[in-house]
N, C-alpha and C positions, 0 to 999 in steps of 0.2 A: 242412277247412272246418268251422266255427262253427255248430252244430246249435242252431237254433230255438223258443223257447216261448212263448206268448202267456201274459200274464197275464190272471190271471184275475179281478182287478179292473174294469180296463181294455180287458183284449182287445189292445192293443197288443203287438207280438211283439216278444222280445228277445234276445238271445244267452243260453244256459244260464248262463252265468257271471254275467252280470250281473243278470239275474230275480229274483231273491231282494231283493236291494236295492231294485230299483225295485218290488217287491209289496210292501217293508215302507213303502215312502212312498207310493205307490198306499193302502195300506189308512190311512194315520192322516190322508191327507188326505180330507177329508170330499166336496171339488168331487169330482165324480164326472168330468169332463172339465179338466182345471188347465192346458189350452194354450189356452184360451178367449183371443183378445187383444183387449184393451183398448186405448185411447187414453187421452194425460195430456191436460189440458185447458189447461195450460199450453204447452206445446211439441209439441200432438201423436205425440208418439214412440208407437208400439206397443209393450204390451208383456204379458205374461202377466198375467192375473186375481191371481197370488201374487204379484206385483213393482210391481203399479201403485198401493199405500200407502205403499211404502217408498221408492219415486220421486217420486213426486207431494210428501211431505214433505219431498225434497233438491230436487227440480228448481227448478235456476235461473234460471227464465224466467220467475219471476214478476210477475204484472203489476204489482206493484206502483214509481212514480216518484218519484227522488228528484233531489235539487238539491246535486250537488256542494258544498261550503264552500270549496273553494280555486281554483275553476276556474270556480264558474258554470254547468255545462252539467249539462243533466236525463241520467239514466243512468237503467236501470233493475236496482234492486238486487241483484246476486250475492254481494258481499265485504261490504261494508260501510256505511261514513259517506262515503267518498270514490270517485269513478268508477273510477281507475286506483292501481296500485302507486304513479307518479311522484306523483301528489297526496297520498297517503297518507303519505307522507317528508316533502312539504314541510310540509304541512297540520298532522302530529304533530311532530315535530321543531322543522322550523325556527323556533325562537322560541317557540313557544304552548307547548308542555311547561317549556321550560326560564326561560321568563320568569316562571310561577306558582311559580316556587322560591326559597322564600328564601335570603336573601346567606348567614344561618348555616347552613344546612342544605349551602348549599353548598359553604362552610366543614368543616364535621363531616364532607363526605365526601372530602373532599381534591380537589376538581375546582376547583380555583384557575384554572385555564385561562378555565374561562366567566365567574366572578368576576371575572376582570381584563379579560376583552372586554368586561362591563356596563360598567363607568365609564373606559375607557381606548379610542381608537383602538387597531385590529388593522393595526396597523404600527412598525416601529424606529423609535426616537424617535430614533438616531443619525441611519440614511443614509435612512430613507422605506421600506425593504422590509417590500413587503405579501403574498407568498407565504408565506414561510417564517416564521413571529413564534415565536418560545419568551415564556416570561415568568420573569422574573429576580425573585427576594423582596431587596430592598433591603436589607435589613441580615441578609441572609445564615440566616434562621432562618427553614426549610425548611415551620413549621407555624405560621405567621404571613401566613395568609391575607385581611389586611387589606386595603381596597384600597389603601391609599395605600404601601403596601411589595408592592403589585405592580409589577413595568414590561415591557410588551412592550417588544423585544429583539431582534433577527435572530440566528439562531445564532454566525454570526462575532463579533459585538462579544457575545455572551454569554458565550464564547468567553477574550473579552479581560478581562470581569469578575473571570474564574477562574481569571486565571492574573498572569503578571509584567508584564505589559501594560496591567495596568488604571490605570494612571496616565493613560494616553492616553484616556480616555473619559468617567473617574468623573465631571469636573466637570458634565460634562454631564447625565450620568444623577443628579447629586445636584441641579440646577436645575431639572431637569423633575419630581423630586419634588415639591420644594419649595414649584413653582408650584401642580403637582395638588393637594397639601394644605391652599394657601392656596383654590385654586377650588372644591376638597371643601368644608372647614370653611364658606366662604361661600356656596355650594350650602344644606349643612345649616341653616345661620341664616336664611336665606329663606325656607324650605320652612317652620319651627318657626314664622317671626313671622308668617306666612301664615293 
């Protein structure tokens, strides 16, 4: 059995082995009692006189109310701009980051993908499929993120682009250019005379 000694700061009694430790923090803490407990005035939690600064500056129940941006409902602030994770995805992502980016910029970084979803349906212009779309560079040069040499594509007739097959589809995939460049170019001349 574990033989006994009161410190002598405190008077609280502790195992010989450990008294030493708790007498060197016993003596550099200045409270003379440091189990004193405190309430947060945010969340009521109890908690020691040494722990209710460094609580009180994280606790998350501040009263402070905010107004969701993608959902409308008041929350009160823990994470951030938005109520929940789900809102936070749609609210940053979907769209609102990737819309303030320029076409070059997004060009320079090689994400042709979003490029060709700005001005192109996100579906095969063969057979209609809107699951699976790749995008295909029209004249075959890979760093030619133009729109108009973009074309979503379903994997299968992307597929047929790439190989001895493409005889079966090109006409097609070279009229739906064609069109896009005449509806681009007429696009751009409206916007200018505007």
């Amino acid at each position: 059995m574990d033989r006994m000694k009161p410190c002598k700061y405190c008077g609280k009694e502790y195992k010989i082995r450990g008294i030493s430790s708790h007498e060197m923090a016993c003596r550099l803490n200045p409270n003379p009692n440091p189990r004193i407990v405190c309430s947060c005035l945010n969340c009521g939690k109890k908690l020691t006189r040494n722990n209710i600064k460094k609580h009180v500056r994280a606790c998350n129940r501040t009263p402070e109310m905010l107004i969701c941006p993608e959902c409308g409902v008041s929350f009160e602030k823990k994470y951030g701009k938005t109520c929940s994770y789900s809102c936070a995805n749609r609210y940053f992502i979907k769209g609102n980051r990737i819309s303030k980016i320029s076409d070059e910029k997004l060009a320079k970084q090689d994400r042709y993908r979003e490029l060709c979803f700005r001005y192109h349906e996100k579906k095969c212009i063969i057979c209609g499929e809107d699951k699976i779309v790749e995008v295909h560079h029209f004249n075959e040069k890979s760093l030619d993120h133009r729109p108009e040499n973009l074309v979503p594509i379903c994997s299968t007739h992307h597929k047929y682009l790439h190989s001895g097959f493409k005889y079966l589809i090109f006409h097609e995939v070279e009229v739906y250019v064609e069109n896009f460049i005449h509806k681009y170019k007429l696009d751009k001349l409206l916007l200018v005379g505007v």
